[in-house]
N, C-alpha and C positions, 0 to 999 in steps of 0.2 A: 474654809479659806483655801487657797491657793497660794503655797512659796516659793520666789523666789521666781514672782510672773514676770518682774520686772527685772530690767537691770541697770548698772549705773551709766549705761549707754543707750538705754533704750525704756522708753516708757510701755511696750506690748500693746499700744491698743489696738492689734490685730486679736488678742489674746483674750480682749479685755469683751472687746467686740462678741466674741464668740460664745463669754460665760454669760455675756448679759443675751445672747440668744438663746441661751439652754444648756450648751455645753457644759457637761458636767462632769466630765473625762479629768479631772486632773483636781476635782475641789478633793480636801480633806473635810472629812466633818469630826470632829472633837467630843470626848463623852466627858464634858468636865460638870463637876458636882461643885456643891458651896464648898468654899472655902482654898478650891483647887487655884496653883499657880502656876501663869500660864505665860512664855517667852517665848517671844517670836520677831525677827525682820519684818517690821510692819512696814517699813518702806520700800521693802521689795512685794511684801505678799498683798493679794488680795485680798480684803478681809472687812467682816462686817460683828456688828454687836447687835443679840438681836436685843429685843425690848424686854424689862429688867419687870416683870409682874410679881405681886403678891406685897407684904409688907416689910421684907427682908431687904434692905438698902444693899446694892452693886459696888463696892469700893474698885477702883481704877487708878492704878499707878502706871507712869507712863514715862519714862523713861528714855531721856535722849543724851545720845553721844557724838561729841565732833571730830571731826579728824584733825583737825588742826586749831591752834589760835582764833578768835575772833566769830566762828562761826556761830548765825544766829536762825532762829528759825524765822519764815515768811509770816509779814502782818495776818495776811488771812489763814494760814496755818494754825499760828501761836490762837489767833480769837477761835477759830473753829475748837482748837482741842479744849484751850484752858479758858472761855469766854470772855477774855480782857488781851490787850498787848501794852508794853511798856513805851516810854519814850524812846529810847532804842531802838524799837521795831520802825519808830516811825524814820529817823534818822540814815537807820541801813537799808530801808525797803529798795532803793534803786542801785545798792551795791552788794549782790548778790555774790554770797561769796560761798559758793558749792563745788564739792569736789568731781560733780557727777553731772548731769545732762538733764535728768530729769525735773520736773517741773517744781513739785514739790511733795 
């Protein structure tokens, strides 16, 4: 993974560009074992899960926090993480209420 490619002013796809060519000057790679717990700004970092083999099930807690009141995350955010969004999502999806630039 890569953190902290992004920022709350800038989404790096100059950055973003460069790992998806090869660049690999700046990845961290992780030696984590079962059971290992693992925190990190995944809204800043660049970061991937790879595929979960064998018969040992992956548990994934994923944890968000707002800077202020009212903040919700994007329809296609919330369905991509947790595969459903609530009526809420649908309601706020055109009143984007972020504190940063970035997309989502």
């Amino acid at each position: 993974y890569i953190p902290n490619l992004r920022t709350p002013e800038s989404e790096c796809t100059e950055g973003v560009i460069k790992v998806l060519q090869g660049d690999r000057n700046r990845v961290k790679q992780l030696k984590l074992k079962a059971g290992d717990l693992q925190f990190f700004l995944g809204r800043f970092s660049l970061h991937r899960v790879t595929e979960n083999t064998g018969n040992i099930d992956r548990l994934l807690l994923i944890q968000s926090f707002a800077e202020k009141p009212g903040m919700i995350g994007s329809m296609y955010r919330v369905q991509d993480l947790y595969g459903k969004i609530s009526k809420i999502h649908k309601v706020y999806e055109h009143d984007k209420n972020r504190p940063d630039k970035l997309l989502d």
